[in-house]
C-alpha positions, 0 to 999 in steps of 0.5 A: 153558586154559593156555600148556602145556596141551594138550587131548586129543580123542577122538572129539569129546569131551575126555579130560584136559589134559596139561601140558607144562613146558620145562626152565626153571632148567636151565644152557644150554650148547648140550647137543644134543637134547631134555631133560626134568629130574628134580627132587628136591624140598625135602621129599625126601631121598635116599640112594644113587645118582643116575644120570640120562640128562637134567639133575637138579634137586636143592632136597631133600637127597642123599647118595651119587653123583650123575651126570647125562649133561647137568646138575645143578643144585643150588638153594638150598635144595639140600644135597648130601653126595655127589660130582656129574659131569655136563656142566654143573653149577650150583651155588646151595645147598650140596654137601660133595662133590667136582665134576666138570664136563667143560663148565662149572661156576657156583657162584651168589652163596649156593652152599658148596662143601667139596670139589674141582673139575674142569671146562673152564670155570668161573664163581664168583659174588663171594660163593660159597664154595669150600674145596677145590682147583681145577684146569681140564681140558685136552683130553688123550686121557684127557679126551676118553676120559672124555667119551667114555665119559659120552656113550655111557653117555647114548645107550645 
């Protein structure tokens, strides 16, 4: 048996395993509670809306909106035709879309950003890509509000 595997009993014989997997590849920020992470494979494509309580993992392809009230990831293989908000965004592949990170923001070496960004704090790799416009955010009351309001869309 496994590391994360679990064997259920039920009166004294053996029902299934249940395998459990952390949230690994995920940006740590100190985001409060348990998370589970949805993950959008490299042989998905996906049109619409994206709007998750827990972090996002995207190695496929989206077109749309994408909001997470944690993080999203894009992975390498990522390709993102939408814009993203979330508390913590990472970026590894590439997204034509406008970001909006109300903690942080780190595009990694190979990551191709066309559009602009928002965040408190941000990290770019020295060979990442970015043509759009950069500005920081700044606690004002219309940030908090905004924070606020993605916080209790996450809760309720």
């Amino acid at each position: 048996m496994g590391l994360f595997e679990k064997e259920k009993k039920d009166a004294g014989r053996s029902i299934a395993p249940v395998v459990t997997t952390p949230s690994v590849g995920t940006p740590e920020v100190g985001l409060k509670g348990p998370s589970t992470r949805t993950v959008i494979s490299a042989n998905v494509s996906i049109r619409g809306e994206i709007d998750a309580s827990d972090d996002v993992v995207i190695e496929g392809t989206v077109e749309g909106h994408v909001q997470s009230r944690r993080s999203v990831v894009v992975g390498p293989q990522g390709r993102v035709h939408a814009d993203i908000q979330a508390q913590v965004i990472e970026v590894q592949g590439r997204v034509q879309g406008n970001l909006k990170a109300y903690e942080r923001l780190r595009l990694g070496e190979n990551a191709r950003v066309e559009g602009d960004i928002l965040t408190r704090r941000l990290t770019v790799e020295e060979t990442a890509f970015v043509k759009g416009r950069i500005e920081m955010l700044t606690e004002t009351p219309e940030t908090r509000g905004a924070e606020a309001s993605l916080q209790e869309a996450s809760s309720g």
